[in-house]
C-alpha positions in Angstrom: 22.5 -21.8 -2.2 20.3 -19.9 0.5 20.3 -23.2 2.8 23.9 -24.1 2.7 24.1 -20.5 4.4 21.8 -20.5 6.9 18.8 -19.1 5.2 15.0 -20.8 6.0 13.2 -20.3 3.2 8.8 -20.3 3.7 6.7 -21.3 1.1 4.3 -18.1 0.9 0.4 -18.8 0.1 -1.0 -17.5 -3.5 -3.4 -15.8 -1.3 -0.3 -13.6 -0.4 -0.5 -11.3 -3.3 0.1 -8.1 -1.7 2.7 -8.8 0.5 5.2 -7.6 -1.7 4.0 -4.2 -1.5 3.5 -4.6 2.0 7.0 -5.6 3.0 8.3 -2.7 0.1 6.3 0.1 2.1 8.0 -1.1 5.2 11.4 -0.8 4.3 10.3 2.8 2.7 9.5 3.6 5.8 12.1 2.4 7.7 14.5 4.1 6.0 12.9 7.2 5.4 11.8 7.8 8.8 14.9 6.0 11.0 17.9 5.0 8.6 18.1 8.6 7.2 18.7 10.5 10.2 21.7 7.7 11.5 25.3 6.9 10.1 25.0 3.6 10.5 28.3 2.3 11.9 28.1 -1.9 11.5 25.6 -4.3 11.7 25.6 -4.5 15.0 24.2 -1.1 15.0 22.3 -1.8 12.1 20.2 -4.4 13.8 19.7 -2.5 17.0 18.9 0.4 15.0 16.2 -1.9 13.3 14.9 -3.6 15.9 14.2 -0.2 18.0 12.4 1.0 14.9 10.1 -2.4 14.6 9.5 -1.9 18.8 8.2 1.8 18.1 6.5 1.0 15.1 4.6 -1.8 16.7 3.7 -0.4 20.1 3.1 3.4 18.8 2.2 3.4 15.1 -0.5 -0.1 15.0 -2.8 1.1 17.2 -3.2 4.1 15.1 -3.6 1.8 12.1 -6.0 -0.4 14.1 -8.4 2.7 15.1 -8.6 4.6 12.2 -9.5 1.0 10.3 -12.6 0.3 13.2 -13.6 4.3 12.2 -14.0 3.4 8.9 -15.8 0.4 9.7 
């Protein structure tokens, strides 16, 4: 049903255990800390609103991540 729409579906590797929670913190954040603060008017403006978040998340939040992991190590 997915492929007749479009979908790709990726077998994940059993190594992949945690990705779950991963991907379920994500979208906790995303919508606690962008989607909650915008009337979201389509998807248009869904996905730009998205995508934004995933740009500032990347280039201001990782390397945050990334230091505070080396501190630690």
């Amino acid at each position: 049903m997915m492929a007749s729409s479009g979908v790709t579906l990726h077998q994940l590797p059993i190594q992949a255990s945690n990705l779950n929670a991963t991907t379920e913190r994500f979208v906790q954040t995303l919508r606690h800390e962008c989607l909650d603060y915008f009337v979201v008017l389509g998807k248009r403006h869904l996905d730009h609103r998205v995508s934004e978040f995933v740009e500032h998340d990347r280039k201001e939040r990782l390397p945050d991540v990334v230091a505070a992991a080396e501190a630690v190590i």
